[in-house]
C-alpha positions in Angstrom: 61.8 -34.1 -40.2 63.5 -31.1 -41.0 62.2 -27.8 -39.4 60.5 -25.2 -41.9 61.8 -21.9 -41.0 59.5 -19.2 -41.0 59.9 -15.6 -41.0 58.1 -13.2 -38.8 58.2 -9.0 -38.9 55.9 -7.3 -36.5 54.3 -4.2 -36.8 52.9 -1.8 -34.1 53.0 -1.8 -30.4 54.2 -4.0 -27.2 50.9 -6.1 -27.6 51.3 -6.8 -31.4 55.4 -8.0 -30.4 53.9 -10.3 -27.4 51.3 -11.6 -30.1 54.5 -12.3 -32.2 56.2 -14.2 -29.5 53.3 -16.3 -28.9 53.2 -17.0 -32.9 56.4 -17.9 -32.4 56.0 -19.8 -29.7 52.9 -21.8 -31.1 55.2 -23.1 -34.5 58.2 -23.9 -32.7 56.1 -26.6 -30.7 55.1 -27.7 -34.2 58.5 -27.7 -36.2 58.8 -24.6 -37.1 62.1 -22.7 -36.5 62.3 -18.8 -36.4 65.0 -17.6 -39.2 65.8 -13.7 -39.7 65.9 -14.0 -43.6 63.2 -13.5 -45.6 65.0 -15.2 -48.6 65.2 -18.7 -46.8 61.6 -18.7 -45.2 59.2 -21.3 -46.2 56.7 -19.1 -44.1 56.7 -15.5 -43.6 54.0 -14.0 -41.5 53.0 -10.3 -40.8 51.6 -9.2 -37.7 49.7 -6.0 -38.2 48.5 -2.7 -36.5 45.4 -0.2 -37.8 45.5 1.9 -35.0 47.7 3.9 -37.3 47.6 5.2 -41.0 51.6 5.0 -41.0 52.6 1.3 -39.6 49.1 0.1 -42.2 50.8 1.8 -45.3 54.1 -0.2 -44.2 52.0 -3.4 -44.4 50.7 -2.9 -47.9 54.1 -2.2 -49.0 55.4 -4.8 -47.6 52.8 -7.6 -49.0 53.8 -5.2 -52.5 57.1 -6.4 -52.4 56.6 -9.8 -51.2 54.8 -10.6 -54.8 58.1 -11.1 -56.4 59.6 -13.0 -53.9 56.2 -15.6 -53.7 57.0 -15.7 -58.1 60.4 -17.1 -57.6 59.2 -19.5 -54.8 55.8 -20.7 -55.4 55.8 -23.1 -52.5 56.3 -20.3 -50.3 52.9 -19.3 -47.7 52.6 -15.7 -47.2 50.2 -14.9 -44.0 48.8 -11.7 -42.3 47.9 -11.2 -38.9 47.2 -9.1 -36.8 44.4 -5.7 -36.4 45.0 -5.4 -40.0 44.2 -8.9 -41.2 41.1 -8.7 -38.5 39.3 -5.4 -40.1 39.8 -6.3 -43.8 39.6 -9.9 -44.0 38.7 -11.2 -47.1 39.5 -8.3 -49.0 43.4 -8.9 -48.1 43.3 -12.0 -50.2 41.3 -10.2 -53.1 44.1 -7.1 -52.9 46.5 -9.4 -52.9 46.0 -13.0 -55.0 49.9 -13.9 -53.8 48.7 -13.8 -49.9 48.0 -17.2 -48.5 46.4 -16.8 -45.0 44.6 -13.9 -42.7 44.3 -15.0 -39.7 42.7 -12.2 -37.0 43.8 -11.4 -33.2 42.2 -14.2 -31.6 43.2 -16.9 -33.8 46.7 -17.4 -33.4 46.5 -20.8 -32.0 45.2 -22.2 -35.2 48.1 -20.7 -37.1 50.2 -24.7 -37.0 46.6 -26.1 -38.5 45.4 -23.0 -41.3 49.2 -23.9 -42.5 48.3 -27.2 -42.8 45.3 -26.9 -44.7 47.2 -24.5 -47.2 49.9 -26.8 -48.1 47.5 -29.4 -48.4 45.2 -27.9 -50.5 46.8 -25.2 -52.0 43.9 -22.9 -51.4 43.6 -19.6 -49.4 42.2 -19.5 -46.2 40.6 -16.6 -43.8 40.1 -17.0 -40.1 38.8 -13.9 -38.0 36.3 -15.4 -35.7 36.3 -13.9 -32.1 35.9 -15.8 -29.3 34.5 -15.0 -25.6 38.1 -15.8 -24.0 41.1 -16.0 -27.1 43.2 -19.1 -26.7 46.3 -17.2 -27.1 45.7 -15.6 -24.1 47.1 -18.8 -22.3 50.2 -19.1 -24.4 53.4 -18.6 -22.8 56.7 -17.8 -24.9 58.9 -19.0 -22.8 62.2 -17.8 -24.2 65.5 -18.5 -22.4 68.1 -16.2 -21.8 65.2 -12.9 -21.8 65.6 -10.3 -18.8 62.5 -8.7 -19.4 58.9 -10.0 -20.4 55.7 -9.3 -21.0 53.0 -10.7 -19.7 48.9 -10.9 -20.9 46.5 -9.4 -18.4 43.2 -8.6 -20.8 42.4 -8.4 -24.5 39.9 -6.1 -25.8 39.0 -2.8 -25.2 34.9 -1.7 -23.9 35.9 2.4 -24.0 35.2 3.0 -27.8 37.0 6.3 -27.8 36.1 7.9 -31.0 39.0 7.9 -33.3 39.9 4.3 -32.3 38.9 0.9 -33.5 40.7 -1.0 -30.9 36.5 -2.9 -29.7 36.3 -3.7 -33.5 39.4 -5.3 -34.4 40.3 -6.9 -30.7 37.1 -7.7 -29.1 35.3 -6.7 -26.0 37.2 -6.4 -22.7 38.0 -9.5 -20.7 40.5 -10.3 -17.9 42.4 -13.4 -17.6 42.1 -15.6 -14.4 44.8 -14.2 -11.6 46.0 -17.6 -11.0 46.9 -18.1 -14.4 48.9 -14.5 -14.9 50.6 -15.5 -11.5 51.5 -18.9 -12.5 52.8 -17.4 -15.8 54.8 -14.6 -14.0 56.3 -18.0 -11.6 57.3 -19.7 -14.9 59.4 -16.6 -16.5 61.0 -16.3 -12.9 61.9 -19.6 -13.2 63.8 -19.1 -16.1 65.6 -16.1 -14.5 63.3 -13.6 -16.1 63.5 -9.9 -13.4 60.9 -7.7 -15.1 57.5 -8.5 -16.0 55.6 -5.8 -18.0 51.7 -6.1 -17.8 50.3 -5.6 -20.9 46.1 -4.9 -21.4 44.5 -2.2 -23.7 43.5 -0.7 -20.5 45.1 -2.3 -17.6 43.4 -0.1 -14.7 40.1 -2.0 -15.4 41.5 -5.1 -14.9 39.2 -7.5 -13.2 35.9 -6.8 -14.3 34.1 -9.9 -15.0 36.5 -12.0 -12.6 33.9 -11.6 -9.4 33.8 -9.3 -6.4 37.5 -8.0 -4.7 39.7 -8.8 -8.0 41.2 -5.8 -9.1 44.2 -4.4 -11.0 46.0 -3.0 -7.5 45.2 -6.4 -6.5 47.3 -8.6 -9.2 50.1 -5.9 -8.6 50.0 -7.3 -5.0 50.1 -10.3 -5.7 53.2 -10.3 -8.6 54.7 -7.9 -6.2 54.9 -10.9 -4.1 56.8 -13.6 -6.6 60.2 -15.0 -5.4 63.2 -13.5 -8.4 61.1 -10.8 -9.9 62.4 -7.6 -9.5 60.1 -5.1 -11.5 57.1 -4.7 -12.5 55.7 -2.3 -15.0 52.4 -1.8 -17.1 51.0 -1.0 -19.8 48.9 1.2 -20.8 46.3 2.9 -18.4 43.3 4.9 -19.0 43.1 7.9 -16.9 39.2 7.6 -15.7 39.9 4.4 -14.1 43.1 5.4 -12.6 42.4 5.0 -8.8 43.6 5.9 -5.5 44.1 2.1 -4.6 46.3 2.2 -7.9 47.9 5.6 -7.1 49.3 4.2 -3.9 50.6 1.3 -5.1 54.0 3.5 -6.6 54.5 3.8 -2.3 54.0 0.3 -1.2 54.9 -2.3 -3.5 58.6 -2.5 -3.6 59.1 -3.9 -7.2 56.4 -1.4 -8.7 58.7 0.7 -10.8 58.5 4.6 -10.6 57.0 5.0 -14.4 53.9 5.3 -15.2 52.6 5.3 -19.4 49.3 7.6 -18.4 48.1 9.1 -22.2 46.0 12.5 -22.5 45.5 12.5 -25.8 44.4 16.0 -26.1 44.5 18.8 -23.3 41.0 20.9 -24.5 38.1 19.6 -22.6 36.3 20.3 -25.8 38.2 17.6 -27.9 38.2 15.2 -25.1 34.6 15.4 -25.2 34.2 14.8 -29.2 37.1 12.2 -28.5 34.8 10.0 -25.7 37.7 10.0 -23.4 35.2 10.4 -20.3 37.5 12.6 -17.9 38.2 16.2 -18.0 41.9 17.7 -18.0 41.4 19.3 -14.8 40.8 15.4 -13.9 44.0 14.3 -15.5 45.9 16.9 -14.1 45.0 16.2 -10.2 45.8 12.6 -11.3 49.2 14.0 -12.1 49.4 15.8 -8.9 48.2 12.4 -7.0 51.0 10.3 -8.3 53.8 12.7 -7.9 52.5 13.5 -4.4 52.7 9.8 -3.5 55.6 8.6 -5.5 58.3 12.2 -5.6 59.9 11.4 -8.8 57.9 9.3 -10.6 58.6 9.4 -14.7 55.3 10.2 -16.1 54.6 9.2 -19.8 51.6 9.7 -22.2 50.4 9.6 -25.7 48.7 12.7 -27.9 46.7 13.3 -30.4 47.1 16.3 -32.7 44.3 17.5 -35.0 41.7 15.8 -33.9 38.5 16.6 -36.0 37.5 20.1 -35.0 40.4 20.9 -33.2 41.1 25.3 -33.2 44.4 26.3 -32.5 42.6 27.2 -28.7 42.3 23.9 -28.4 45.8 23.0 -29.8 47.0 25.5 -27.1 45.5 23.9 -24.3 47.3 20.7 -25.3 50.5 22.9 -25.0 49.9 24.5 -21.6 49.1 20.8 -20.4 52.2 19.5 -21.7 54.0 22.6 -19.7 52.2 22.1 -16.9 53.0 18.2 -16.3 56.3 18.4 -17.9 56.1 14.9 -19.2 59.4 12.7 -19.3 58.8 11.4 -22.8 55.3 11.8 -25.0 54.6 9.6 -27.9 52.7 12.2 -30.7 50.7 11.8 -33.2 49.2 13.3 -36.4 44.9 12.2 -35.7 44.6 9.7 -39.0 41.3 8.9 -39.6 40.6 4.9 -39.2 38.0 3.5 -41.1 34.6 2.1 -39.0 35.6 4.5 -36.1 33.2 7.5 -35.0 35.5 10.2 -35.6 36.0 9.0 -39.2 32.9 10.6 -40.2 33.5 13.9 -37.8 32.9 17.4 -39.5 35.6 20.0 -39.4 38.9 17.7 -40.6 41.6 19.5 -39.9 44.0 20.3 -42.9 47.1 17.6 -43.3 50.0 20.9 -43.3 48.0 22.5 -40.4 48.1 18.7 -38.2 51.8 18.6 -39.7 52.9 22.0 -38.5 51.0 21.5 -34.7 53.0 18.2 -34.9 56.4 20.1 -35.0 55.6 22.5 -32.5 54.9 20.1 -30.0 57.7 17.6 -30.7 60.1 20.3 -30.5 58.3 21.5 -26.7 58.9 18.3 -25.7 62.1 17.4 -26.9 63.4 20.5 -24.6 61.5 18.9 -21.9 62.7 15.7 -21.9 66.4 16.5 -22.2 65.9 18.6 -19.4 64.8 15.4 -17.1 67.6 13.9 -18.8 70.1 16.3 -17.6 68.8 16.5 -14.3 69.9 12.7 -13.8 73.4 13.7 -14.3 75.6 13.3 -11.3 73.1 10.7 -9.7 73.1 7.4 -8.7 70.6 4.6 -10.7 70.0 1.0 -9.9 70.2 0.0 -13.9 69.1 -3.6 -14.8 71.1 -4.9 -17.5 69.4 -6.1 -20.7 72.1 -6.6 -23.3 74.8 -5.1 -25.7 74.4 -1.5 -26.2 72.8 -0.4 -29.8 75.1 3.0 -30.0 78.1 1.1 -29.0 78.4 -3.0 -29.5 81.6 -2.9 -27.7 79.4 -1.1 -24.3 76.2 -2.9 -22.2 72.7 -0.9 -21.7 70.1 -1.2 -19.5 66.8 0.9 -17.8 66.4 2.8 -14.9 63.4 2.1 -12.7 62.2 5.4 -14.1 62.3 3.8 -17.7 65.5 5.8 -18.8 68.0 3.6 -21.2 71.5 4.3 -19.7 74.4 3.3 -22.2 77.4 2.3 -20.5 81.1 0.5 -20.3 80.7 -3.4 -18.8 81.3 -6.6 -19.2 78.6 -8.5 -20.8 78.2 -11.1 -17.9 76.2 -8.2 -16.2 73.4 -8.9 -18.2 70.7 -10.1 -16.0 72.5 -8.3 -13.0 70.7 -5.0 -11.6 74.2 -2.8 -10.8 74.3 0.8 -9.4 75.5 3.6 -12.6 76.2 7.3 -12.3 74.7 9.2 -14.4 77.2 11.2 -16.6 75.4 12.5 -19.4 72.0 13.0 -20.3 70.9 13.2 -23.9 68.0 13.6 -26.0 66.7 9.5 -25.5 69.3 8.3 -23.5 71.5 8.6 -21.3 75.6 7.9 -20.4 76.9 6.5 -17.3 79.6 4.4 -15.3 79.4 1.6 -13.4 79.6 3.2 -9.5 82.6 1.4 -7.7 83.2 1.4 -3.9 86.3 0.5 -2.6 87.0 -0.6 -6.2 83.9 -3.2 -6.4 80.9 -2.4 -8.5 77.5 -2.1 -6.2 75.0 -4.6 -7.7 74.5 -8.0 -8.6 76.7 -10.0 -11.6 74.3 -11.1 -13.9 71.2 -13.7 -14.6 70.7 -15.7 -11.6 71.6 -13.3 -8.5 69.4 -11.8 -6.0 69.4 -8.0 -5.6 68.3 -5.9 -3.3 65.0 -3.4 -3.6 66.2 -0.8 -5.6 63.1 1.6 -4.3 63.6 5.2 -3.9 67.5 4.6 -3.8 68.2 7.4 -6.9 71.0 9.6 -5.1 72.4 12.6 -5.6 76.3 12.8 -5.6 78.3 15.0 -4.7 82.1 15.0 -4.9 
């Protein structure tokens, strides 16, 4: 039987793109062949985000363009997944009579069967039911020819910070088994995957549930452990349960890359109070201190929050002073949207849109200084860079990350790809950064692509001087 080809565009973070993969995953086992235009689908499927006003608007744009498409090919199912399709339900299919399917985050797996139904019937069809432990969990995308992957630790979220809706549209927290995240990690080595990326809504309470002595350092011992893998990152952590046994892992585990995605949100004890984020910045700030006293170096990451119900320029400036005190390496900001069915939706004090817009700018433009400083301060150095693929400035160049999490653009042959090979550091810009492959004695340090063994790269970043 011929394959139907369906066509998938994702929308949001690293969890929604894994989701996709899985989707992805799940159809090809049942016919179904991944195509990249829209025009030739006989399914396209959007997997959505809510934590955001921006990437929501995109989706109803989206499904308002998609009406004309569904006219000229009325054979043609149109589905929604996602955090989206798992807060509004049935009232997608009412807003939009040319939709098809909503199917919410932990119903995935039934996507091959609620496809099914559709064609048979030719009726609509809603499916946001959670369950204790989502099947999807379990599902493995295992995609040759990948040098990086991520991997599912835990689904849902029990924090309920104030302007987020994370516990309603993903469920309560729970972890997934060790053994099956190890045996997952073993199957992507096997196909000559080198970096896993750990992905939970908040990864440093990882283990609850699971029984006594299982705990987030532990699983990074334990992966740290796994024959070919050579990094190992995470994402995202929630500074309260950030703890010493975590800290010290950046020393002692060998693959554990020096980066860690720690967000803040807001720097005014006052706001983090009305946001429910249950630590202090003084508390945030010796957790700083902690990691870089531990690991010398280590890239340090976060997300923010601007004009957050309430928020007086005071406590705008204390975000500032944070942010000049930690000197992040890169922050992901944010305008505070209000996101229907959370607390903060229904917070006095709203802050003005031109006043959240003009905060906005003045931060951006601290930190843009700030991280092309860092940037710059690579220059001259050595990084072990593991290659990922062509280059998106230049086609005709490679690029790859340091362990630090910087993209490096650079001049190689594409065999390298796979390979972790050492690059000076020429240039720093603004989001990336230039180099050249480092050659001793005319041979370039490093491994030659998917397949080799390398050596630990840990604390190897030198300085050059010639």
């Amino acid at each position: 039987m011929k394959p139907r080809r369906v066509y998938l565009e994702t929308f949001g973070c690293q969890m929604n793109e894994h989701d996709s993969e899985k989707i992805l995953e799940i159809l090809n086992a049942q016919n179904y062949q991944s195509t990249e235009n829209i025009h030739e689908a006989d399914v396209i499927l959007l997997n959505t985000c809510t934590v955001r006003e921006k990437p929501e608007h995109k989706v109803y744009s989206t499904l308002g363009r998609l009406r004309n498409l569904k006219e000229k090919k009325r054979e043609m199912i149109i589905g929604v997944g996602g955090c989206l399709a798992q807060q509004e339900g049935q009232r997608l299919l009412e807003r939009f009579p040319h939709l098809d399917l909503v199917f919410g985050t932990h119903n995935l797996h039934l996507v091959p069967d609620l496809l099914a139904d559709i064609r048979g019937t030719g009726t609509q069809r809603c499916e946001t039911h959670f369950y204790d432990r989502a099947p999807s969990m379990e599902v493995i995308p295992l995609v040759r020819g990948k040098v990086r992957s991520f991997v599912t630790i835990m689904q849902g979220c029990d924090n309920f910070c104030s302007y987020c809706i994370v516990p309603l549209v993903r469920g309560p927290e729970r972890s997934r088994p060790m053994e099956k995240i190890l045996d997952e990690v073993k199957a992507l080595a096997r196909r000559a995957v080198k970096e896993v990326i750990l992905l939970g809504q908040n990864v440093n309470s990882y283990g609850k549930g699971l029984g006594r002595g299982v705990s987030f350092p532990d699983l990074l011992r334990n992966v740290n452990e796994i024959e070919g893998i050579e990094r190992i990152r995470f994402t995202t952590s929630h500074p309260k349960d950030l703890s010493r046994d975590l800290i010290t892992s950046f020393r002692d585990l060998s693959k554990l890359c020096e980066h860690i995605h720690l967000p803040f949100q807001s720097g005014s004890n006052r706001i983090l109070q009305r946001m429910n984020r249950l630590y202090t910045r003084e508390e945030y700030l010796d957790k700083v201190d902690q990691l870089r006293e531990i690991c010398p170096g280590i890239a340090v990451t976060a997300d923010v929050l601007v004009g957050f119900p309430g928020e007086s320029q005071r406590d705008f400036d204390d975000t500032i002073d944070l942010i000049q005190r930690v000197q992040f390496d890169n922050l992901f900001s944010f305008r505070y949207s209000q996101r229907k069915g959370s607390v903060a939706a229904d917070l006095p004090s709203q802050v003005l849109h031109e006043v959240k817009r003009e905060r906005l700018k003045i931060l951006q433009d601290i930190q843009r200084k700030i991280t092309r400083k860092k940037n710059r301060e690579t220059e001259g150095k050595l990084e072990w860079v593991l290659v990922e693929g062509r280059s998106q400035k230049d086609p005709t160049e490679i690029m790859g990350r340091t362990r630090s999490n910087r993209i490096v653009n650079f001049p190689g042959d594409l065999g390298l790809i796979g390979g972790t090979v050492l690059v000076r550091i020429e240039k720093g810009f603004a989001n990336s950064l230039r180099g050249a492959l480092w050659q001793d004695d005319g041979k370039p340090q490093g491994n030659k692509g998917l397949g080799f063994e390398t050596e630990s790269a840990k604390g190897l970043t030198t300085s050059i001087h010639r």
